[in-house]
C-alpha positions as CSV (number, residue, x, y, z in Angstrom):
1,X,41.2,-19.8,5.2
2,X,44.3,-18.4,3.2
3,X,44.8,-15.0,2.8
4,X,43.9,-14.7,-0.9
5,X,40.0,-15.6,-0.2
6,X,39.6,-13.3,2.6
7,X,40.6,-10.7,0.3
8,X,38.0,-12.0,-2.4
9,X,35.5,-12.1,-0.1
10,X,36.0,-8.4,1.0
11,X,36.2,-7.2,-2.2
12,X,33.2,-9.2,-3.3
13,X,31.3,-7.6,-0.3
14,X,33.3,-4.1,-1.3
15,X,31.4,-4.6,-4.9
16,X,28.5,-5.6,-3.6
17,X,28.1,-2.6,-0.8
18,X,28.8,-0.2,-3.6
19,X,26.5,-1.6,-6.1
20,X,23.5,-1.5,-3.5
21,X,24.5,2.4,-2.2
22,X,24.1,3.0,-5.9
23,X,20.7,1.5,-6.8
24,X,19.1,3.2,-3.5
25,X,20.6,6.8,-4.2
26,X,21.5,7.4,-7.7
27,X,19.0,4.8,-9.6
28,X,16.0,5.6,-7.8
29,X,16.0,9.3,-7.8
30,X,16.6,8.7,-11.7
31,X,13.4,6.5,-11.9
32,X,11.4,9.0,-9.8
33,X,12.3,12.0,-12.3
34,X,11.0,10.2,-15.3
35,X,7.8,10.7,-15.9
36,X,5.2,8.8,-17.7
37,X,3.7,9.4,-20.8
38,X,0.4,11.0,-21.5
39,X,-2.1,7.7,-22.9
40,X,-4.1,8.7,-25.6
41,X,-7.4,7.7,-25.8
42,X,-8.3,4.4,-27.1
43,X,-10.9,2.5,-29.0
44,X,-12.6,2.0,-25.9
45,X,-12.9,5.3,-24.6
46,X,-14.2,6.8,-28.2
47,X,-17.1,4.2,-27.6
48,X,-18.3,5.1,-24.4
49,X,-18.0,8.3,-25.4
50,X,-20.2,7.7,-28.8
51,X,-22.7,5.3,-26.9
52,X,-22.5,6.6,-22.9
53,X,-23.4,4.2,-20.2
54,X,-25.7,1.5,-21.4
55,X,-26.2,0.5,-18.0
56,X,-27.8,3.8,-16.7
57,X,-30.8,3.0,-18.6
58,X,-32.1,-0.5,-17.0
59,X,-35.7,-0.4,-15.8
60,X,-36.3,-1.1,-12.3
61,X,-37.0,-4.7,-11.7
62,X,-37.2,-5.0,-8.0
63,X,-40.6,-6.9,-6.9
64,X,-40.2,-6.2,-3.4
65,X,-40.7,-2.2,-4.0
66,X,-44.3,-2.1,-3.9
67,X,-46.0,-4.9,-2.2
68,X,-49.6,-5.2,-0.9
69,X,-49.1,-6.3,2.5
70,X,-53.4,-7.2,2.5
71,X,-54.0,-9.6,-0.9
72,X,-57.7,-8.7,0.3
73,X,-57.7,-5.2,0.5
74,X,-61.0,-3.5,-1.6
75,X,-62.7,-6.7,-1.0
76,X,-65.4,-5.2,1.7
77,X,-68.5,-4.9,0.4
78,X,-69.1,-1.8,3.1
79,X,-66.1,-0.4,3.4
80,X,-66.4,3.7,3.3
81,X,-70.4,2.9,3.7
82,X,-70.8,4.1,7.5
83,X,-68.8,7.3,8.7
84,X,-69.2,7.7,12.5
85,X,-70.1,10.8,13.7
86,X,-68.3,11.2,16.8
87,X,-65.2,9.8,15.5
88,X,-62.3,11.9,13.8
């Protein structure tokens, strides 16, 4: 190699050092200062303000909740007929 690229390629790398050092300690502490603006509120949050949760008012549709386990139950013709004296 001649002695006119090695002296590219260091002040390339020079460049590129001094670029990088820059972007990690001056850009970034710039970015981190800034900060972001205050969103208004939309379209969207007006509605569900106007209209709430439509959601919250869905009736309970689960058919497992309250299951006879007896299909038969109340079918006894003398069921609550007899009480037995000596039991509790």
């Amino acid at each position: 190699m001649s002695k006119n690229t090695l002296i590219g390629i260091g002040v390339l790398a020079a460049v590129v050092v001094a670029g990088a050092l820059y972007y990690f300690l001056v850009f970034q502490k710039q970015a981190a200062t800034v900060t972001p603006l205050e969103k208004e509120q939309g379209l969207g949050g007006d509605l569900y303000d106007k209209t709430g949760n439509p959601g919250s008012a869905v009736p309970d549709t689960n058919p497992f909740e309250k299951v006879q386990a007896n299909p038969l139950q109340g079918t006894n013709p003398f069921e609550g007929g007899y009480e037995n004296p000596f039991g509790e």
